[in-house]
PLY file of the C-alpha trace (Angstrom):
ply
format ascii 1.0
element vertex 210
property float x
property float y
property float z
element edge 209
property int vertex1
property int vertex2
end_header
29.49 98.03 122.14
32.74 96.71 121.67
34.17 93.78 124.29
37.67 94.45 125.67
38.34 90.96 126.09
35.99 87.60 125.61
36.05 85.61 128.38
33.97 81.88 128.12
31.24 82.89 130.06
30.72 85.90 127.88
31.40 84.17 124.73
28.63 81.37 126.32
26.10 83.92 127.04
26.43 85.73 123.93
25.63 82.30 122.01
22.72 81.93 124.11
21.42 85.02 123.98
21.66 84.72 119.87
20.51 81.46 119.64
17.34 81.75 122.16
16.59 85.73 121.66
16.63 85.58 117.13
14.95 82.43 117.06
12.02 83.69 119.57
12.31 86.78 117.71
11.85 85.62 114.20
8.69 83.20 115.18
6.74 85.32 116.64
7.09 87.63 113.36
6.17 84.62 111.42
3.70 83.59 114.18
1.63 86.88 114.44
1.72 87.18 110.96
-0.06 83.70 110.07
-2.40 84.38 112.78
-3.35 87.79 110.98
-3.57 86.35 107.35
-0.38 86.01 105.48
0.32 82.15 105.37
3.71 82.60 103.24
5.86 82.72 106.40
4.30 79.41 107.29
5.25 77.84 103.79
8.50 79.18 103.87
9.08 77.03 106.91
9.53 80.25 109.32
6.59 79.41 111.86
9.67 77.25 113.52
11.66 77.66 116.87
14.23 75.61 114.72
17.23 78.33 115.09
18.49 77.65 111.28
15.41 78.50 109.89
15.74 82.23 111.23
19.63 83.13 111.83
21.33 85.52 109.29
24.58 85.23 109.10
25.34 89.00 108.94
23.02 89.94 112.11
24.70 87.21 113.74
28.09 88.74 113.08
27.15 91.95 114.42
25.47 90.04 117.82
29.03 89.02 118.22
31.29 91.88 117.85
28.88 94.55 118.61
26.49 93.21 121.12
22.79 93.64 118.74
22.38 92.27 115.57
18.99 90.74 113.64
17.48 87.57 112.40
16.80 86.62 108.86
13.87 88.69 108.17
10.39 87.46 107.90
8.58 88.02 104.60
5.30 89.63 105.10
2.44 90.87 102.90
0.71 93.43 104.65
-1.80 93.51 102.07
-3.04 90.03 103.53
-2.92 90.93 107.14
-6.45 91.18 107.82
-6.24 94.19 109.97
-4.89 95.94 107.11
-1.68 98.66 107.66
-2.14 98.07 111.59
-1.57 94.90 111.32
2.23 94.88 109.60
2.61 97.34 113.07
1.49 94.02 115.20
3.96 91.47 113.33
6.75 93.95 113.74
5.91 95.03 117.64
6.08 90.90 118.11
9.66 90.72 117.67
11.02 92.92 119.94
7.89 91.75 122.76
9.25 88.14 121.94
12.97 89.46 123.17
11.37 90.96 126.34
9.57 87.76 127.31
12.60 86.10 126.81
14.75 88.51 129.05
11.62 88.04 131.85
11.80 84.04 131.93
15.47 84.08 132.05
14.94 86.73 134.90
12.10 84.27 136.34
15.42 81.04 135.60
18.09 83.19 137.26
15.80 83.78 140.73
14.74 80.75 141.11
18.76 79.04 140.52
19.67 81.53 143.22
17.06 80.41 145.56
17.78 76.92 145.07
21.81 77.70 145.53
22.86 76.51 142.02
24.17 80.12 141.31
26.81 80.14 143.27
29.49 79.13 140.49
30.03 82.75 138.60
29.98 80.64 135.53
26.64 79.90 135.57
25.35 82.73 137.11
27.07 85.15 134.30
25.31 83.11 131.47
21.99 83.20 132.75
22.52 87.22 133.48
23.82 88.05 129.95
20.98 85.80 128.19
18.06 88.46 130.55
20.87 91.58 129.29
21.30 90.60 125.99
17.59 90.25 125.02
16.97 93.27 127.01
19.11 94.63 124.28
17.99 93.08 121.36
14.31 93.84 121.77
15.68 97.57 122.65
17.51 97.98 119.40
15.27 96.53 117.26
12.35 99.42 118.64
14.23 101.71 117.07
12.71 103.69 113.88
15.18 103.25 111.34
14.75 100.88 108.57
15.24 97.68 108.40
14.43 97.57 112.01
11.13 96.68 113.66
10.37 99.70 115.22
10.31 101.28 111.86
7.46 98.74 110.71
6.15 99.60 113.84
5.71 103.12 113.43
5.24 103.95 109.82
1.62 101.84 109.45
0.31 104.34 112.45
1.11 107.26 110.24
-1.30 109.25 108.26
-0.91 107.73 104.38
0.95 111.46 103.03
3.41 111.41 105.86
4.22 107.19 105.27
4.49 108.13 102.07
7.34 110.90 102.27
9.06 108.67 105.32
9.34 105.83 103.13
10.70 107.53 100.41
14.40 107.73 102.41
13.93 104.16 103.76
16.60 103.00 101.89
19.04 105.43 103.39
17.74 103.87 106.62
20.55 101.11 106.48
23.51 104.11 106.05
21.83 105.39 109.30
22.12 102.08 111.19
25.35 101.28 109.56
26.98 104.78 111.20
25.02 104.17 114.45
26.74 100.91 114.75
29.79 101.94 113.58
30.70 105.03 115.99
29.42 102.97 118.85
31.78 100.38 117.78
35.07 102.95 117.93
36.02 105.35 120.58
34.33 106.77 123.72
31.48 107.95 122.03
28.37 105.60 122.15
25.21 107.12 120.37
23.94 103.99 121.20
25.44 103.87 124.97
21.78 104.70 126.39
20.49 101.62 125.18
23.14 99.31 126.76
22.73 100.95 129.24
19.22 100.89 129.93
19.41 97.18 129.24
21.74 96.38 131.70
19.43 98.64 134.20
16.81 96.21 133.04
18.76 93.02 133.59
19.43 94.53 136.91
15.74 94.76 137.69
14.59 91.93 137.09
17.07 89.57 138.19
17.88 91.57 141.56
21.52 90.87 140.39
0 1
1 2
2 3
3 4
4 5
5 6
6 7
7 8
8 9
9 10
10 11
11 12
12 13
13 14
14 15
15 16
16 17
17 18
18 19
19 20
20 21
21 22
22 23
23 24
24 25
25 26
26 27
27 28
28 29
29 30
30 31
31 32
32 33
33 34
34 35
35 36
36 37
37 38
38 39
39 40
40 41
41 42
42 43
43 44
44 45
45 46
46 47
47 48
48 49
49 50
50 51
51 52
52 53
53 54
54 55
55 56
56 57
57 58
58 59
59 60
60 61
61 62
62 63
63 64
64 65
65 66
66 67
67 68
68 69
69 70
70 71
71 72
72 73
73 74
74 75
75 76
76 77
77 78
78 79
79 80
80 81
81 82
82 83
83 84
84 85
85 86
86 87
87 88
88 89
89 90
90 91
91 92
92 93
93 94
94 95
95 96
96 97
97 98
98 99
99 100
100 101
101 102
102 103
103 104
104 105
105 106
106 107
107 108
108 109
109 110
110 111
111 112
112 113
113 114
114 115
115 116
116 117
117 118
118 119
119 120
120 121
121 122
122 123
123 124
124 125
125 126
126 127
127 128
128 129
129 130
130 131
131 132
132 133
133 134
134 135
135 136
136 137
137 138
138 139
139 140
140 141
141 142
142 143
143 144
144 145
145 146
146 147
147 148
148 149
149 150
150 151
151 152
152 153
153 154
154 155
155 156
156 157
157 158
158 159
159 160
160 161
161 162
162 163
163 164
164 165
165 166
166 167
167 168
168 169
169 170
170 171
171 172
172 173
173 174
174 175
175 176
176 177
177 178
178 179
179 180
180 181
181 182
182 183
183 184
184 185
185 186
186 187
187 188
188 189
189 190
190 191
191 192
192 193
193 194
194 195
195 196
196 197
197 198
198 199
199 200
200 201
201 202
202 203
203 204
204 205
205 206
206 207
207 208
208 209
């Protein structure tokens, strides 16, 4: 997704959006994870809503000029998750769910500021819409299966241990994948990733009766 022009409330609600929707993102990784077994994320200081302990630099770039990005990635041992391979599914499925809460209190934020009249200004009312949209999107990209995104974590633990086995084996080209993805939705009409912008906006729609 590639901006035609940046105008401050965009630029505003794109900050947001990175700032509230990683952070969230990233703690409930590190969250879920302590809760399971693995206390490293909690050493490592990442069972935090402090926003420096979980932005990535590079993700964040990418949130900026592409719409999506990622956090700094949680280290977990899924050999200490007490549920065993289900559990690394759990941690990862808590990232993106943490996005979607997000988008559904800044839904629950934006009705009630209407309903109170304090949306009138378009400023305002433009923030609070692309902070629902953009964490509609976020927790949308990140479900997709292709390494290093969650929805890879999420799926390979549910396969049978043969099939994990041969999956993993081309993780790494998982990141050439996302690269191209990324890349062709960047340039030119085509969008392989125009469904989920636009489902996310549908979203943001929905549940802000915007």
């Amino acid at each position: 997704m590639l901006f035609g022009s940046f105008s401050l409330p965009l630029i505003v609600g794109i900050l947001v959006a990175l700032v509230v929707g990683i952070t969230f993102h990233e703690f409930s990784h590190a969250f879920v994870a302590d809760e399971l077994g693995d206390h490293r994320p909690r050493a490592l200081g990442r069972v935090s809503v402090n926003p420096l302990r979980h932005l990535d630099p590079l993700g964040a770039i990418f949130f900026l000029i592409a719409g999506f990005g990622w956090g700094k990635p949680v280290p977990v041992n899924a050999y200490a998750l007490r549920p065993g391979r289900v559990g690394l599914t759990m941690v990862a499925l808590a990232g993106p769910l943490a996005n979607f809460a997000v988008a559904i209190v800044g839904a629950v934020l934006f009705r009630v500021l209407q309903l109170a009249g304090l949306l009138d200004a378009s400023f305002a009312r433009d923030v609070v819409f692309l902070l629902v949209y953009f964490n509609a999107a976020l927790g949308l990209f990140n479900l997709i299966p292709i390494p290093p995104l969650d929805g890879y974590n999420v799926v390979v633990p549910l396969l049978p241990p043969r099939q994990a086995f041969l999956v993993q084996r081309y993780a790494q080209y998982g990141y050439v994948a996302l690269l191209l993805l990324v890349v062709l939705s960047m340039a030119g009409s085509f969008s392989p990733l125009g469904w989920l912008f636009d489902l996310a906006l549908g979203l943001a729609r929905l549940l802000t009766g915007a």
